[in-house]
C-alpha positions as CSV (number, residue, x, y, z in Angstrom):
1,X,-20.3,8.1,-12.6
2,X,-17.0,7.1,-14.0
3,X,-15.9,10.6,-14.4
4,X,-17.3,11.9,-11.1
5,X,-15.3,9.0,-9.4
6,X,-12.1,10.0,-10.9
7,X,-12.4,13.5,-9.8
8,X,-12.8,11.9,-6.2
9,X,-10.0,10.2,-6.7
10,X,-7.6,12.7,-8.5
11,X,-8.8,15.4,-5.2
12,X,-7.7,12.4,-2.7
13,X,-4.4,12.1,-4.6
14,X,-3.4,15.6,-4.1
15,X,-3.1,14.6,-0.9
16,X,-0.2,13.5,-0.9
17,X,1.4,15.2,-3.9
18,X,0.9,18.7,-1.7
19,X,2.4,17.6,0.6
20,X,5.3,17.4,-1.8
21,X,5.4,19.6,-4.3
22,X,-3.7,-10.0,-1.9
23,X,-4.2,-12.2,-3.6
24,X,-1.8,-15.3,-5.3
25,X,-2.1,-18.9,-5.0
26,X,0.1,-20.7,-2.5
27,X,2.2,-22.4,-4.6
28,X,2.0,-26.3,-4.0
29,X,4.4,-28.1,-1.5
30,X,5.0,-24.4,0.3
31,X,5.9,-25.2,3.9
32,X,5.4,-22.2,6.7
33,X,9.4,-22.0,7.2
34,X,12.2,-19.7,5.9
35,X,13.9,-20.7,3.2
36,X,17.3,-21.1,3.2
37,X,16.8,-19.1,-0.5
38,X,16.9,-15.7,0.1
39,X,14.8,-14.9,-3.3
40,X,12.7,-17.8,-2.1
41,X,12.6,-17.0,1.1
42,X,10.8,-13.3,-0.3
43,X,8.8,-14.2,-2.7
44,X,7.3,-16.7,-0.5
45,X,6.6,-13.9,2.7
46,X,3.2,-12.9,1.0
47,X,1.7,-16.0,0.6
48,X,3.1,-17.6,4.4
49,X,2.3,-14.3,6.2
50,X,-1.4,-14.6,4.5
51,X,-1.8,-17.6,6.2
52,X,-1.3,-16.7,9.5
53,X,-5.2,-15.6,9.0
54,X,-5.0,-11.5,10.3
55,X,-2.0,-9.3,11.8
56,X,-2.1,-5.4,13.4
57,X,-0.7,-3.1,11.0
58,X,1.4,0.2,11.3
59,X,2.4,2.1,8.3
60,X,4.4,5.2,7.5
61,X,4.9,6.6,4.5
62,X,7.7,9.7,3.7
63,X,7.3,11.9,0.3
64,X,10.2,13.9,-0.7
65,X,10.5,16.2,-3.6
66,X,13.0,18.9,-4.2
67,X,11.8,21.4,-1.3
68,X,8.7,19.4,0.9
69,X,8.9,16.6,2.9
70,X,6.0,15.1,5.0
71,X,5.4,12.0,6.9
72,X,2.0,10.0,7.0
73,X,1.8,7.4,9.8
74,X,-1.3,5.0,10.3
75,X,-2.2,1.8,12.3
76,X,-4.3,-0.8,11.6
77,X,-5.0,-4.0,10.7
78,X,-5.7,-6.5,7.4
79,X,-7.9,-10.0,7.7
80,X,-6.3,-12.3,4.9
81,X,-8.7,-14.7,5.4
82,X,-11.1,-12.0,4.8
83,X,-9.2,-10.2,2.3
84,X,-10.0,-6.8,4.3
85,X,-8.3,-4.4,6.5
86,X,-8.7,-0.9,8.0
87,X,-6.1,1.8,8.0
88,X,-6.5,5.1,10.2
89,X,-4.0,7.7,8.7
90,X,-2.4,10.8,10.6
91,X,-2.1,13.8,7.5
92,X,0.5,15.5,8.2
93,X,0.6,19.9,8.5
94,X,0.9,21.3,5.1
95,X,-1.3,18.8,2.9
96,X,-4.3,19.6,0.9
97,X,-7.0,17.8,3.6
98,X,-6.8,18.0,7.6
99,X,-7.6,15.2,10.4
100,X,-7.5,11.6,9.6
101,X,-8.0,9.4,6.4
102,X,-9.6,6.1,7.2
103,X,-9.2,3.4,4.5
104,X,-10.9,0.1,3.8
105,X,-8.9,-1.8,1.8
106,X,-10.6,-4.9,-0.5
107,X,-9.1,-6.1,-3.6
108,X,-8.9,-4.2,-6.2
109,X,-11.3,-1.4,-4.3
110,X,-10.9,1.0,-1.8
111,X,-13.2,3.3,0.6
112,X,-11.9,6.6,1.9
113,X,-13.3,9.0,4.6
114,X,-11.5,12.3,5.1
115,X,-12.8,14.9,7.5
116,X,-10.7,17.7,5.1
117,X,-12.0,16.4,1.5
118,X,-15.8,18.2,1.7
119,X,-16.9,14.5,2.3
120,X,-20.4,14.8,4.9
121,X,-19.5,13.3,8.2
122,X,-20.0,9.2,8.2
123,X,-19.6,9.3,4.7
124,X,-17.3,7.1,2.4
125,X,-16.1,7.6,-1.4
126,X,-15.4,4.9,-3.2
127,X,-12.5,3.4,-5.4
128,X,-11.3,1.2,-7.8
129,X,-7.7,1.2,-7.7
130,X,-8.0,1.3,-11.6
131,X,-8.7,4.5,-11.3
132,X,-5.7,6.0,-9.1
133,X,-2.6,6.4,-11.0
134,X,-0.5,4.5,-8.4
135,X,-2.7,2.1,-7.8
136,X,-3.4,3.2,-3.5
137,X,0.3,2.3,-2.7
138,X,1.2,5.7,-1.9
139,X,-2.5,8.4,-2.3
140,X,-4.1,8.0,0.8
141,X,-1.0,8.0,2.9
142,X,-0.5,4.6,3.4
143,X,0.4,1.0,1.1
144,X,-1.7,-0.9,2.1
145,X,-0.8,-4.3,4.4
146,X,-1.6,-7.0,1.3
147,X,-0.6,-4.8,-1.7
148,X,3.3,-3.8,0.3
149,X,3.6,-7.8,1.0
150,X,2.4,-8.4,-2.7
151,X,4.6,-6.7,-4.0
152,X,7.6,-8.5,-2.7
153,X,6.3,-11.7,-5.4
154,X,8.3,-9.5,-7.6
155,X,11.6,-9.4,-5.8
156,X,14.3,-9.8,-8.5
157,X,16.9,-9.9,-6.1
158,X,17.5,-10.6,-2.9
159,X,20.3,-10.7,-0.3
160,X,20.4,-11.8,2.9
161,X,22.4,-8.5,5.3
162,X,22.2,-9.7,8.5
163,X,19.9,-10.8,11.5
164,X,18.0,-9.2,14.3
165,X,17.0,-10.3,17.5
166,X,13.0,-10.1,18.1
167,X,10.4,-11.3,20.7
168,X,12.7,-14.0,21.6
169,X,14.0,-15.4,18.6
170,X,15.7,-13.5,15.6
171,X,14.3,-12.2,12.6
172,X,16.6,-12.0,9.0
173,X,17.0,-9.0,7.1
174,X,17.1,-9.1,3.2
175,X,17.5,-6.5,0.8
176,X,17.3,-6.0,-3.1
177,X,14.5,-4.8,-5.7
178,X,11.5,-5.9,-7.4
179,X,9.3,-5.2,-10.3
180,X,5.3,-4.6,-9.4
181,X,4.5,-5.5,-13.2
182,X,5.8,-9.1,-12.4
183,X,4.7,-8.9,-8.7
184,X,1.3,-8.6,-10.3
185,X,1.6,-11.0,-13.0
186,X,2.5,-13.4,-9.7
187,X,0.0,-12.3,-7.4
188,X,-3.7,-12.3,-9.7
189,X,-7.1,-11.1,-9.8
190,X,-8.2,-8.2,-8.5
191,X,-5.3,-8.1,-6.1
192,X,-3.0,-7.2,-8.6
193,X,-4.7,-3.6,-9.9
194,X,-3.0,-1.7,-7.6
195,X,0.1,-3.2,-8.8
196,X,-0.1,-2.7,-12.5
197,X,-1.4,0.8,-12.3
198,X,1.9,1.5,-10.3
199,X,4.2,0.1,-12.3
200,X,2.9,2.2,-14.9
201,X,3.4,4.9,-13.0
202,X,6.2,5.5,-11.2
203,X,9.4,6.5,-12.8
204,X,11.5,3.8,-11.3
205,X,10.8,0.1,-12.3
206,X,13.7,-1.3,-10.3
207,X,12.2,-0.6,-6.5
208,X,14.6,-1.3,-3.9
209,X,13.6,-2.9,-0.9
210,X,14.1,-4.2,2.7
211,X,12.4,-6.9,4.4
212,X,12.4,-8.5,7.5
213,X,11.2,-12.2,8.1
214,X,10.8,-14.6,10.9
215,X,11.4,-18.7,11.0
216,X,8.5,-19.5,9.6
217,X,9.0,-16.7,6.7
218,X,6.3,-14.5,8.1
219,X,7.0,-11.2,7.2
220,X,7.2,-8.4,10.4
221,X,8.4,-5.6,8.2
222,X,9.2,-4.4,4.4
223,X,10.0,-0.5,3.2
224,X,10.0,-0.1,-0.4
225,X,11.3,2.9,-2.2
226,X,8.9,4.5,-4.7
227,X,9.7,7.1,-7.0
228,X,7.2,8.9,-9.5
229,X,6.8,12.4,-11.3
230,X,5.2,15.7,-9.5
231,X,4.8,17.4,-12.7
232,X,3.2,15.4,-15.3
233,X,5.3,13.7,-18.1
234,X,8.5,15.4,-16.5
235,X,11.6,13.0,-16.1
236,X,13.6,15.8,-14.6
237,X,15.6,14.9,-11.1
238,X,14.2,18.2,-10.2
239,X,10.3,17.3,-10.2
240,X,10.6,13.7,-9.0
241,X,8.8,12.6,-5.8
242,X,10.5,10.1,-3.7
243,X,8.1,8.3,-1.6
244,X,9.3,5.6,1.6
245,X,6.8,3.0,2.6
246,X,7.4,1.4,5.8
247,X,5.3,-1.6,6.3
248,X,5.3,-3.2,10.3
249,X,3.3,-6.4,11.1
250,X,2.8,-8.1,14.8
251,X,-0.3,-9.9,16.5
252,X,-0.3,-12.6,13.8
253,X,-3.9,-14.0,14.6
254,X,-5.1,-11.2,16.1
255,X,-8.8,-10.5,15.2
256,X,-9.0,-7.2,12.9
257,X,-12.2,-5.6,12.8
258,X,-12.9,-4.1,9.4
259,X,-15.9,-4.4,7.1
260,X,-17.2,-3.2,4.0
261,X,-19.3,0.2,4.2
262,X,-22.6,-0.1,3.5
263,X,-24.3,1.1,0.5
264,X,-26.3,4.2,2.1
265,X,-23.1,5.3,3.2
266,X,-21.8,6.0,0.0
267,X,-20.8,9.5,-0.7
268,X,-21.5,10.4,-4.7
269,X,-20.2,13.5,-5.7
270,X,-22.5,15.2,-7.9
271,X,-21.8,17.2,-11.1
272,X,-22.1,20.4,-11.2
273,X,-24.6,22.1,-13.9
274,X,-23.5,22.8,-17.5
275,X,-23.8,26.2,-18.6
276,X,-26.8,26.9,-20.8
């Protein structure tokens, strides 16, 4: 089966690559306001947005190589309370499947439909994140909500650029980079997978970022700057994808309805027959 569900998952990755070529522990005495610390105040957006409970979700993610560009956009939600959420992914003209992906994201696992991937109607494949070389922040088309916000545990720096106005009050807008290796060291359990798989993947540790946050240091919107190699091994400028991920949050509170597929609808790929 292990082998089987890596062949699910390297034929979801393309993808993408086509196309081209939560977890932590509130640390103790955390209020729900913005620090005045702009590396605090970053760090900290994971774990204050988590406990607003659930939020509505929109995503878009841009790959770029040397010739292909294509843009995934999705909506959605995530439940922290939970620890769920549901994407539903546009795929973009040009990539390897057609129609929609839909994702369930858990920690550390994740379920995928696709109408273009030879998967029967109603059926779901899935995932561990172990076994996706970047980890589901950038192979299905989205990051998903509580591995983008994860991430930002990580931040290395952080500099405050300016302030926006939004829904009657103002939101602040930092920028700087993080590592995902530490971002998972900070964040734990099987929330971190995705993480460490993708900071051994991608090509560049140092990811710049962008993050929006309210008063109470919720976060209403990161994009993070990946970068990893179309053609295996290569470190060439030439072969080197470029990926944005643009993460937007609103409806803190908001109910999200997403739940775990059941077993029956489980989609196992079969092998095909050796050769006598």
């Amino acid at each position: 089966m292990k082998k089987l569900n890596r062949a699910a998952a390297a034929a979801l990755l393309v993808t993408v690559l086509s196309a081209c070529s939560g977890g932590g522990q509130d640390r103790p005495g955390s209020a729900d306001q913005l620090s005045a610390d702009p590396l605090t105040a970053v760090r900290s957006a994971a774990d204050i947005t988590g406990r607003t409970g659930s939020v509505s979700a929109a995503t878009e993610l841009i790959t770029e190589s040397a010739d292909k560009k294509a843009v995934f956009k999705g909506t959605g939600g995530y439940d922290y309370v939970k620890r769920i959420g549901r994407l539903e992914v546009d795929v973009p003209p040009g990539a390897a499947t057609t129609g929609k992906i839909t994702e369930v994201v858990l920690p550390g696992t994740v379920y995928l439909q696709n109408s273009g991937a030879k998967i029967p109607e109603g059926k779901w494949v899935k995932l561990d994140v172990r076994q996706l070389p970047d980890g589901n922040l950038v192979s299905s088309g989205a990051t998903d909500p509580a591995t983008a916000a994860g991430a930002l545990r990580g931040a290395q720096s952080a500099e405050l650029v300016g302030t926006e106005p939004a829904d009657g009050g103002e939101l602040k807008h930092y920028k700087g980079t993080l590592d995902l290796a530490k971002a998972a060291d900070a964040t734990g359990g099987r929330g971190a997978d995705g993480l460490r798989m993708a900071a051994q993947t991608f090509t560049v540790k140092e990811v710049p970022y962008e993050v929006w946050l309210d008063a109470q240091g919720r976060l209403h919107k990161v994009v993070e700057n990946f970068t990893f190699a179309g053609v295996a091994g290569s470190t060439a400028a030439k072969d080197q994808v470029k990926v944005v991920s643009t993460l937007s949050l609103a409806g803190f509170g908001k109910p999200v309805e997403a739940a775990e597929p059941a077993a029956a609808d489980i989609y196992s790929m079969k092998a095909s027959p050796s050769p006598k």
